[in-house]
PDB file of N, CA, C and O in Angstrom, chain B, residues numbered from 101:
ATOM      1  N   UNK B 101      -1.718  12.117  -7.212  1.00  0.00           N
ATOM      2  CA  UNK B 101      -1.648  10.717  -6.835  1.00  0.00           C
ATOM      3  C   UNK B 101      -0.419  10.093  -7.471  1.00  0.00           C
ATOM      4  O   UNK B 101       0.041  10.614  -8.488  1.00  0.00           O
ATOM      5  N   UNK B 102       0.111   9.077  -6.974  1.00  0.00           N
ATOM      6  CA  UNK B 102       1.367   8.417  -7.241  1.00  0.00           C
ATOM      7  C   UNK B 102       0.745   7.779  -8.519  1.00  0.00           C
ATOM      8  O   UNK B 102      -0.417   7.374  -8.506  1.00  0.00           O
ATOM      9  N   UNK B 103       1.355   7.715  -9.367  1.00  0.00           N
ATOM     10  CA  UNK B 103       1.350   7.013 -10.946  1.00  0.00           C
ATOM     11  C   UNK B 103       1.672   5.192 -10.883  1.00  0.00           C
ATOM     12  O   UNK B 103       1.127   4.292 -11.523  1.00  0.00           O
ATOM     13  N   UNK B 104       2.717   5.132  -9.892  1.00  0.00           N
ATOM     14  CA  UNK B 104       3.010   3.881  -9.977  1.00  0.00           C
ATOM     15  C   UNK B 104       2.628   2.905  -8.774  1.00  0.00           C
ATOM     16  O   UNK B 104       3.149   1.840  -8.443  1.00  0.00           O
ATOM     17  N   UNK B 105       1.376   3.720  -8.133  1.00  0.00           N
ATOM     18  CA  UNK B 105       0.210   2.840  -7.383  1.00  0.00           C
ATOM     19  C   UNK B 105      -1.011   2.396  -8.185  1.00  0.00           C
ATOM     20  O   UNK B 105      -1.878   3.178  -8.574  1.00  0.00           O
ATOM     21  N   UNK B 106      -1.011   1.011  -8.413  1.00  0.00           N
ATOM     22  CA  UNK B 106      -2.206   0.452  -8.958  1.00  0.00           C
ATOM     23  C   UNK B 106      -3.495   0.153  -8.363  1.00  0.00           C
ATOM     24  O   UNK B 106      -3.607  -0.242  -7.203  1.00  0.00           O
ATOM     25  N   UNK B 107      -4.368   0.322  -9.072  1.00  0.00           N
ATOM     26  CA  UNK B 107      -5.735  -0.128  -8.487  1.00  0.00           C
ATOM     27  C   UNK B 107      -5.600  -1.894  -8.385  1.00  0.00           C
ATOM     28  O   UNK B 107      -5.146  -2.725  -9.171  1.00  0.00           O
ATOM     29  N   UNK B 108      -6.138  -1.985  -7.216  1.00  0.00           N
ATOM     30  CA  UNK B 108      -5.879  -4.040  -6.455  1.00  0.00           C
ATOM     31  C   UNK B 108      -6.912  -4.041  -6.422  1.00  0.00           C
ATOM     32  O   UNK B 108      -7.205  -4.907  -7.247  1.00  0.00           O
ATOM     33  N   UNK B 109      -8.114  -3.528  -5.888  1.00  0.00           N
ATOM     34  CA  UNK B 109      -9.839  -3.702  -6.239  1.00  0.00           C
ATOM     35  C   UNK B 109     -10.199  -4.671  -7.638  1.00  0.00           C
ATOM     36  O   UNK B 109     -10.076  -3.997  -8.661  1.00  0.00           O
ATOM     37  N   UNK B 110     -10.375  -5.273  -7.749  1.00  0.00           N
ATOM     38  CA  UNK B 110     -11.286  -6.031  -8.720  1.00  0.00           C
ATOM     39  C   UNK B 110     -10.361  -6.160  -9.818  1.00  0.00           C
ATOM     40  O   UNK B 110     -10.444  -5.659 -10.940  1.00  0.00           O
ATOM     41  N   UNK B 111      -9.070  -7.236  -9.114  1.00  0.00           N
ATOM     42  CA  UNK B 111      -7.849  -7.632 -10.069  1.00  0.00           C
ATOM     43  C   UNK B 111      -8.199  -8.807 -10.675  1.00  0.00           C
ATOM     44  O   UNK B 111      -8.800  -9.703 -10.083  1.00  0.00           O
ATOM     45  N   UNK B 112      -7.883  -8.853 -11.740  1.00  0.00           N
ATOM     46  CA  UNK B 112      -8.452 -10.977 -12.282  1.00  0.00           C
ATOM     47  C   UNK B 112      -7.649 -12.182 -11.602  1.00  0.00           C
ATOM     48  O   UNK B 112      -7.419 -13.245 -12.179  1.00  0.00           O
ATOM     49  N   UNK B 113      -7.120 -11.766  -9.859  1.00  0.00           N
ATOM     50  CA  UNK B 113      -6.271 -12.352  -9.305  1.00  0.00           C
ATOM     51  C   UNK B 113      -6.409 -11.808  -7.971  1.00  0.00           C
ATOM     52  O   UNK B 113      -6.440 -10.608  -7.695  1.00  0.00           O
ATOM     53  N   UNK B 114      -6.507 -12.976  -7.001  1.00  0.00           N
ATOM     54  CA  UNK B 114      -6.594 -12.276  -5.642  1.00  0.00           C
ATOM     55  C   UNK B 114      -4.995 -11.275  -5.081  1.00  0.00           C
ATOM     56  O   UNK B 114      -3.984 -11.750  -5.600  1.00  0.00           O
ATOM     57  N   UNK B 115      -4.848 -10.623  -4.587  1.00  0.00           N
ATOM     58  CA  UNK B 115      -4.595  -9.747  -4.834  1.00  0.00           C
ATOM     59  C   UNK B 115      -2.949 -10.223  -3.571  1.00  0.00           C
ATOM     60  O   UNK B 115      -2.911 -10.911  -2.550  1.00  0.00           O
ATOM     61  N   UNK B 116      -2.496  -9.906  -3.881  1.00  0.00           N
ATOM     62  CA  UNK B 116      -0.711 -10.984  -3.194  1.00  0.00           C
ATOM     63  C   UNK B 116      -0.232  -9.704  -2.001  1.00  0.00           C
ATOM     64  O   UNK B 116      -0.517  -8.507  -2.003  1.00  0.00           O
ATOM     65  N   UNK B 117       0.524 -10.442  -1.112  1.00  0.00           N
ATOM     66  CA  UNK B 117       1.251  -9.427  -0.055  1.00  0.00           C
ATOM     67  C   UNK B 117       2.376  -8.461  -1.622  1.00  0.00           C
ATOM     68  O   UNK B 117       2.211  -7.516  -2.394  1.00  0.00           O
ATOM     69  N   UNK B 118       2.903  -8.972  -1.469  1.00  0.00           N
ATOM     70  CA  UNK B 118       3.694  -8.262  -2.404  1.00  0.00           C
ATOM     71  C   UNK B 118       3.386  -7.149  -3.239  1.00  0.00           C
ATOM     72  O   UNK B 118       4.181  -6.294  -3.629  1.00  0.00           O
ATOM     73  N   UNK B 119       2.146  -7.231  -3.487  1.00  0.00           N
ATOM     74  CA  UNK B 119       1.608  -6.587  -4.028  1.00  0.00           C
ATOM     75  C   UNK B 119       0.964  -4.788  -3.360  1.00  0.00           C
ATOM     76  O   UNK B 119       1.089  -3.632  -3.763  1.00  0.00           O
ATOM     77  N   UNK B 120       0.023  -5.702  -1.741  1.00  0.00           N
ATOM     78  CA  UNK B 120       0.272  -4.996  -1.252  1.00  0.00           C
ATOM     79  C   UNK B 120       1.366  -3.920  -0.850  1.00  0.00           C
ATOM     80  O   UNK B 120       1.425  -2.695  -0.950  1.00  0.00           O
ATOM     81  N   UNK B 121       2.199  -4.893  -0.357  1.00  0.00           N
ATOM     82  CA  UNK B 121       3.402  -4.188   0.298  1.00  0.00           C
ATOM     83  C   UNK B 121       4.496  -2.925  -0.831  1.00  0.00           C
ATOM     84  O   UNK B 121       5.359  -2.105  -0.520  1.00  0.00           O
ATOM     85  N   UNK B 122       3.932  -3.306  -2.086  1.00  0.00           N
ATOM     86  CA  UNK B 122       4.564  -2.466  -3.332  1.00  0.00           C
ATOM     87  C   UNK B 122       3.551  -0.797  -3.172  1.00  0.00           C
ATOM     88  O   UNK B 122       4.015   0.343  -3.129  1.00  0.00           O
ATOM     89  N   UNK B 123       2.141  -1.214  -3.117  1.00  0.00           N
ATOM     90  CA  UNK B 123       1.485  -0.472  -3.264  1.00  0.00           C
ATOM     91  C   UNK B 123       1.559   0.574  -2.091  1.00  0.00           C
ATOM     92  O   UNK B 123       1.430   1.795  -2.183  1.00  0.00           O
ATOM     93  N   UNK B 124       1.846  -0.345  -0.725  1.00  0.00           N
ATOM     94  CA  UNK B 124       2.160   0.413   0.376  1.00  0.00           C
ATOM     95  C   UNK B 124       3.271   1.295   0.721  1.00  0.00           C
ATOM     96  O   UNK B 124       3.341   2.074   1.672  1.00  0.00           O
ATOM     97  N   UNK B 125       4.198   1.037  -0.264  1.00  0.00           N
ATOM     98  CA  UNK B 125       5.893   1.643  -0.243  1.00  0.00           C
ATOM     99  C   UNK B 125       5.836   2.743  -0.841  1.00  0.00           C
ATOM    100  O   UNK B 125       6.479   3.733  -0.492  1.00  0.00           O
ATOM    101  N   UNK B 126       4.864   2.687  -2.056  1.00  0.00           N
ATOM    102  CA  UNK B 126       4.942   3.886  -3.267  1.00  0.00           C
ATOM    103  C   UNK B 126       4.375   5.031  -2.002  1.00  0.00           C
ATOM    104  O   UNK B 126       5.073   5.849  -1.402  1.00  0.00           O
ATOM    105  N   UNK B 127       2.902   4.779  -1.839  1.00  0.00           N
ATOM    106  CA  UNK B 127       2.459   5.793  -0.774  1.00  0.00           C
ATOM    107  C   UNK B 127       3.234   5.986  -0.158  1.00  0.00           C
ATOM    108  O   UNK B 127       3.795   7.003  -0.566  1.00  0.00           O
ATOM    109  N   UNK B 128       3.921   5.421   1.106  1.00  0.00           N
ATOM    110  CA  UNK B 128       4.659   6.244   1.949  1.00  0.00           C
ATOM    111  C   UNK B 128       5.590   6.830   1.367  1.00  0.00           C
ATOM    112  O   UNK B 128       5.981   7.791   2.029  1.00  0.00           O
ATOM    113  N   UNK B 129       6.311   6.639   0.096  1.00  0.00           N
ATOM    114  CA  UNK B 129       7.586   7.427  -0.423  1.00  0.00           C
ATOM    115  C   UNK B 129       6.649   8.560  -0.856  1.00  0.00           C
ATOM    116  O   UNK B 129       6.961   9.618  -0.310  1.00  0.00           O
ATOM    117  N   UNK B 130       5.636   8.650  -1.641  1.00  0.00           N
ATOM    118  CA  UNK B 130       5.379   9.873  -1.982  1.00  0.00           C
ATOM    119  C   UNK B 130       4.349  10.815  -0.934  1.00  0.00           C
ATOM    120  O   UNK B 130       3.712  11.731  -1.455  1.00  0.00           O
ATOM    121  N   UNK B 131       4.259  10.650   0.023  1.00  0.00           N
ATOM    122  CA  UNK B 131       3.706  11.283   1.047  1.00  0.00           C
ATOM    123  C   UNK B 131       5.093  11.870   2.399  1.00  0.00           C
ATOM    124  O   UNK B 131       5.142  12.801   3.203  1.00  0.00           O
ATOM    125  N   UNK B 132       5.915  10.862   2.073  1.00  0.00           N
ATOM    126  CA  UNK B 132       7.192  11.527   3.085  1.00  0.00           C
ATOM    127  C   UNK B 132       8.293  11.683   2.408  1.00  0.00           C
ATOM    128  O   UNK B 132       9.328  11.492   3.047  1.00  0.00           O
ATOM    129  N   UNK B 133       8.436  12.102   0.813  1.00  0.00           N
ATOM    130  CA  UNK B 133       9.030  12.419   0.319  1.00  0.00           C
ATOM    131  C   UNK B 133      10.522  12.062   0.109  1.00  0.00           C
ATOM    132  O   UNK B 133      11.453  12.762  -0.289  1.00  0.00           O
ATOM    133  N   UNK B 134      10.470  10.670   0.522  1.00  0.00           N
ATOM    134  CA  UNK B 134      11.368  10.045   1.093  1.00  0.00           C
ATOM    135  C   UNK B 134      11.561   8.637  -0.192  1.00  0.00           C
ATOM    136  O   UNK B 134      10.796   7.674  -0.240  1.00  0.00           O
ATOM    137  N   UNK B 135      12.642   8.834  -1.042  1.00  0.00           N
ATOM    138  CA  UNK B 135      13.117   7.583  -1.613  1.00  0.00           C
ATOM    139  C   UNK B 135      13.117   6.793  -0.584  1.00  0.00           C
ATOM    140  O   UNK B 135      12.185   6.169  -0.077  1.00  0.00           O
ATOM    141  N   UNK B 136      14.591   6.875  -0.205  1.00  0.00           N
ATOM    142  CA  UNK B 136      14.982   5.819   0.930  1.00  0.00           C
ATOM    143  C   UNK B 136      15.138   6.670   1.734  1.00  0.00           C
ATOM    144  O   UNK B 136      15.623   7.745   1.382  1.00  0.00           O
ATOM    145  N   UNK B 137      14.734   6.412   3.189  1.00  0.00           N
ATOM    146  CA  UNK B 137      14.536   6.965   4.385  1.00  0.00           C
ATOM    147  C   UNK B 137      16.499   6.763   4.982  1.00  0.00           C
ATOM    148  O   UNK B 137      17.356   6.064   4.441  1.00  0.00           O
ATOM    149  N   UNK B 138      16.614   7.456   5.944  1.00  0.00           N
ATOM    150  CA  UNK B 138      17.883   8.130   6.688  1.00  0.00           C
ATOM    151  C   UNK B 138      17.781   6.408   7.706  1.00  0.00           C
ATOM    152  O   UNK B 138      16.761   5.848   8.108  1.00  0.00           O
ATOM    153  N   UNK B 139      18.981   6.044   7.834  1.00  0.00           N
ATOM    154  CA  UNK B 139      19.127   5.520   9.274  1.00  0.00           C
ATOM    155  C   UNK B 139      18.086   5.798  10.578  1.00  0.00           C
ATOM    156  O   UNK B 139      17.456   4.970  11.236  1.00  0.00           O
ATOM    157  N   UNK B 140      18.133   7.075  10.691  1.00  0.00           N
ATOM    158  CA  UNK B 140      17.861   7.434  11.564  1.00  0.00           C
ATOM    159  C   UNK B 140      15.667   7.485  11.381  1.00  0.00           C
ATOM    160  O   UNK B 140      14.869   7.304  12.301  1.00  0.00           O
ATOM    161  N   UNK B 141      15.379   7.749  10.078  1.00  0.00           N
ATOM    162  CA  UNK B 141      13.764   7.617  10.046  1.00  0.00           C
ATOM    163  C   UNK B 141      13.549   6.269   9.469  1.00  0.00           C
ATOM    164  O   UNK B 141      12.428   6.136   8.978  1.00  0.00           O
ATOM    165  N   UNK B 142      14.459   5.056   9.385  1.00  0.00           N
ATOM    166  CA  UNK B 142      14.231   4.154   8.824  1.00  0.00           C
ATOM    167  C   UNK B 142      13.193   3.249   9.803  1.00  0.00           C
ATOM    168  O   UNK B 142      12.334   2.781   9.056  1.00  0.00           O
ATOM    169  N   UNK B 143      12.983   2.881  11.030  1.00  0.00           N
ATOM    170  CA  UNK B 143      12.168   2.376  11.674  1.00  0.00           C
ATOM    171  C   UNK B 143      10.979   3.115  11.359  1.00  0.00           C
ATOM    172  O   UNK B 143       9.986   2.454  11.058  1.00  0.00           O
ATOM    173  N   UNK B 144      10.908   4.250  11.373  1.00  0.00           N
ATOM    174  CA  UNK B 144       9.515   4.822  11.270  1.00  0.00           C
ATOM    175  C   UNK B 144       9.097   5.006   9.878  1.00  0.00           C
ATOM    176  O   UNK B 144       8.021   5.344   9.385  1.00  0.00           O
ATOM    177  N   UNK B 145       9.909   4.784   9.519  1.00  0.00           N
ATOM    178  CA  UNK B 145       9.401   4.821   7.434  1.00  0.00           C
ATOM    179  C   UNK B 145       8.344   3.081   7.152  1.00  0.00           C
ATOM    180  O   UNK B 145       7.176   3.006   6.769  1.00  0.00           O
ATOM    181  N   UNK B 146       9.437   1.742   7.565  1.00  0.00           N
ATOM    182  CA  UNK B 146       8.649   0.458   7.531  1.00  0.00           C
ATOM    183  C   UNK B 146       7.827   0.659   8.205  1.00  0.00           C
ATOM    184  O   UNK B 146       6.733   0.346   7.736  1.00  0.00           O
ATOM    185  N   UNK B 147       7.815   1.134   9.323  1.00  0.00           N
ATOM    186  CA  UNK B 147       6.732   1.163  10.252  1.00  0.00           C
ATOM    187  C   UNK B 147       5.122   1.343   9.658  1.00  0.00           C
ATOM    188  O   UNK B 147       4.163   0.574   9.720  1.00  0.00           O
ATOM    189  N   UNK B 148       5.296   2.954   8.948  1.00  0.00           N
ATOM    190  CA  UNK B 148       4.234   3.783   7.926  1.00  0.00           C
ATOM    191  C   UNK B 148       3.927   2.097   6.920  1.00  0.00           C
ATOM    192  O   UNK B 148       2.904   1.414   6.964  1.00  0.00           O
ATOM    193  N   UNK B 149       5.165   1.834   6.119  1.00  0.00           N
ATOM    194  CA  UNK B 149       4.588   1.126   4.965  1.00  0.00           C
ATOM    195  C   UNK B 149       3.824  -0.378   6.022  1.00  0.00           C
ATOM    196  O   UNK B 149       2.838  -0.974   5.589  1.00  0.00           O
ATOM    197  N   UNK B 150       4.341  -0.683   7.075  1.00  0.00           N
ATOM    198  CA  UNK B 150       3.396  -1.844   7.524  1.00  0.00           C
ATOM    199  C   UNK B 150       2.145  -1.529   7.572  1.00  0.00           C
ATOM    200  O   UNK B 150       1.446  -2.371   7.009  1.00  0.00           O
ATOM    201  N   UNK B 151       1.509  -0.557   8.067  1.00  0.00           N
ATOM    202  CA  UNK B 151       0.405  -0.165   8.726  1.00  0.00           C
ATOM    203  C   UNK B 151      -0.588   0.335   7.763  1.00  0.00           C
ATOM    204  O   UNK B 151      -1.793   0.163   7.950  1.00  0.00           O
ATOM    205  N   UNK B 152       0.040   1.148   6.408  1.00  0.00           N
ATOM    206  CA  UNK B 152      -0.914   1.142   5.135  1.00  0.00           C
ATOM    207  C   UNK B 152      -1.029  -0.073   4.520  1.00  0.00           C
ATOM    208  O   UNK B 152      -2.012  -0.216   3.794  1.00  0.00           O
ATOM    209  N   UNK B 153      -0.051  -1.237   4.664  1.00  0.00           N
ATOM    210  CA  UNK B 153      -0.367  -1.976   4.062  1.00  0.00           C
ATOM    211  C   UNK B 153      -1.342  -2.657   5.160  1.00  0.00           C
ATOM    212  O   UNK B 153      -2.464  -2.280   4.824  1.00  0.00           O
ATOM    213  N   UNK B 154      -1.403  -3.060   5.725  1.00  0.00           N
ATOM    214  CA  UNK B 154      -2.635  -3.686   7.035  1.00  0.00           C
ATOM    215  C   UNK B 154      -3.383  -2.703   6.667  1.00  0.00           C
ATOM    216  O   UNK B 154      -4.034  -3.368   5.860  1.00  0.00           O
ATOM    217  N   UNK B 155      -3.723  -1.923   6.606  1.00  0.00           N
ATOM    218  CA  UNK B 155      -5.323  -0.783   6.414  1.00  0.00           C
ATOM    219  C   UNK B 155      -5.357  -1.157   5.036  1.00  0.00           C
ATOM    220  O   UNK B 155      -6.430  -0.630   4.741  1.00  0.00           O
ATOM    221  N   UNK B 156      -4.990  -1.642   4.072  1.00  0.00           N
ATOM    222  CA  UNK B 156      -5.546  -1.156   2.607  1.00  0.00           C
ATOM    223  C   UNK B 156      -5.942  -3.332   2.294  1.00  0.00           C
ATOM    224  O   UNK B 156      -6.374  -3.905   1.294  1.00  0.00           O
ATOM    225  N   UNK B 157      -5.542  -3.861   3.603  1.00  0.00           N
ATOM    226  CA  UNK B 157      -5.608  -5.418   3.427  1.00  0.00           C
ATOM    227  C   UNK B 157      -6.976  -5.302   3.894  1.00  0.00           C
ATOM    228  O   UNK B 157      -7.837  -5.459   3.028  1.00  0.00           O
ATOM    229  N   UNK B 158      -7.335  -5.080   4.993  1.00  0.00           N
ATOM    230  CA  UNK B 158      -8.741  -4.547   5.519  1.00  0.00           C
ATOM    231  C   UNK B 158      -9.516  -3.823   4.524  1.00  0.00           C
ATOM    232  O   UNK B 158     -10.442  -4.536   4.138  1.00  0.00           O
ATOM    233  N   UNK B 159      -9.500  -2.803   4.017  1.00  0.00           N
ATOM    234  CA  UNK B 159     -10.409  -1.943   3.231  1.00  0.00           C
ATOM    235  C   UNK B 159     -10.587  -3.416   2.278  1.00  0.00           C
ATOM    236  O   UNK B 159     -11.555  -4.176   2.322  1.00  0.00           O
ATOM    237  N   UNK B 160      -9.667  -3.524   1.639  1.00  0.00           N
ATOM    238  CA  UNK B 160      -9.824  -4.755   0.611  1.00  0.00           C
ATOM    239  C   UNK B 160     -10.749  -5.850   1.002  1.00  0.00           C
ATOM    240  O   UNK B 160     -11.176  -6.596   0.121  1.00  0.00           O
ATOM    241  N   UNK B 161     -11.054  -5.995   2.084  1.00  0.00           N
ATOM    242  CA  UNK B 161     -11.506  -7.366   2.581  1.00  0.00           C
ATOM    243  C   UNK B 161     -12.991  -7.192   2.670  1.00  0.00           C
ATOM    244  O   UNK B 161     -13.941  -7.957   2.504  1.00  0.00           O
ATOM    245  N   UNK B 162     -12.851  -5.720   3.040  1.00  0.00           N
ATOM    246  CA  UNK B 162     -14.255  -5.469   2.981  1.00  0.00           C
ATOM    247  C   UNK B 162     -14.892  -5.015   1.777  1.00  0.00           C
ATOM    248  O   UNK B 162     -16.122  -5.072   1.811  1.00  0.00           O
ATOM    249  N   UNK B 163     -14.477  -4.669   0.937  1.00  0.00           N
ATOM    250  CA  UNK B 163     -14.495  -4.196  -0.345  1.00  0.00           C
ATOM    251  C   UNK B 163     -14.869  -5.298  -1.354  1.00  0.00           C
ATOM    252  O   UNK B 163     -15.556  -5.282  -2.375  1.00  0.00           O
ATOM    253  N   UNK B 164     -14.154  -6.294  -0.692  1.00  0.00           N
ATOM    254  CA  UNK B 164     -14.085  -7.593  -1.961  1.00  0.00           C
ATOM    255  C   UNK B 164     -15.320  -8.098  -2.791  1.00  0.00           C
ATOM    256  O   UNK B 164     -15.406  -8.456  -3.965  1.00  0.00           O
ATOM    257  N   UNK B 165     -16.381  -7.992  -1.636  1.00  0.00           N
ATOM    258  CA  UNK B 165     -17.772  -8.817  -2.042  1.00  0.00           C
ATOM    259  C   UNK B 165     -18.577  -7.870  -3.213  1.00  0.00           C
ATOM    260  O   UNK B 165     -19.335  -8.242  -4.108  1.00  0.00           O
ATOM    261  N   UNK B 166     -18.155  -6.623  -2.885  1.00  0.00           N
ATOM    262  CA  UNK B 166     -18.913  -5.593  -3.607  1.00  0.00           C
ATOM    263  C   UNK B 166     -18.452  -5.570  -4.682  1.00  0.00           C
ATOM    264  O   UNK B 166     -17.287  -5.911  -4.888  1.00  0.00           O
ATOM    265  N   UNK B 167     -19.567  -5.007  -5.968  1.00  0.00           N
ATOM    266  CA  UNK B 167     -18.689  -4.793  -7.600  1.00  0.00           C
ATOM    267  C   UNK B 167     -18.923  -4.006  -7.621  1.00  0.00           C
ATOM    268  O   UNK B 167     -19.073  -3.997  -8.843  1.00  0.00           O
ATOM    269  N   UNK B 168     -19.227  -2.834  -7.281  1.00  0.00           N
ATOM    270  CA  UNK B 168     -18.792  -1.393  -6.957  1.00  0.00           C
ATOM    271  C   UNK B 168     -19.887  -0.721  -8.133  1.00  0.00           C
ATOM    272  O   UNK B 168     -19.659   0.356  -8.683  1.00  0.00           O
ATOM    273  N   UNK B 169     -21.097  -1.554  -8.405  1.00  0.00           N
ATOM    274  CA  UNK B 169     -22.236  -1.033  -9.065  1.00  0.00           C
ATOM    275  C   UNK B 169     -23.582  -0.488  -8.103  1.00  0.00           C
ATOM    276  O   UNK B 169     -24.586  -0.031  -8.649  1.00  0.00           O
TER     277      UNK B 169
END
């Protein structure tokens, strides 16, 4: 697992795009092995980080009410 993805579940702070979108970047770099993506895979690199970040805004949403006891 990436080291410099944090747990956002049950932060003492609702939990910020930015935040998301940090958490969403690390994943796709370490799953496509990709610092910075080529010209040429750069549409499809933001693409990846939009779409984990929208799925992990959802999981979160649903997640929120629960304290995970």
């Amino acid at each position: 697992m990436c080291r410099s993805i944090k747990p956002l579940r049950n932060m003492d702070h609702p939990v910020t795009e930015q935040e998301l979108q940090e958490a969403a970047l690390q994943y796709v770099r370490k799953v496509s092995g990709y610092r910075k993506p080529s010209k040429a895979n750069e549409e499809a690199f933001q693409r990846a980080v939009d779409e984990v970040a929208q799925s992990t805004r959802r999981m979160l949403g649903v997640l929120a009410g629960k304290s995970g006891k």
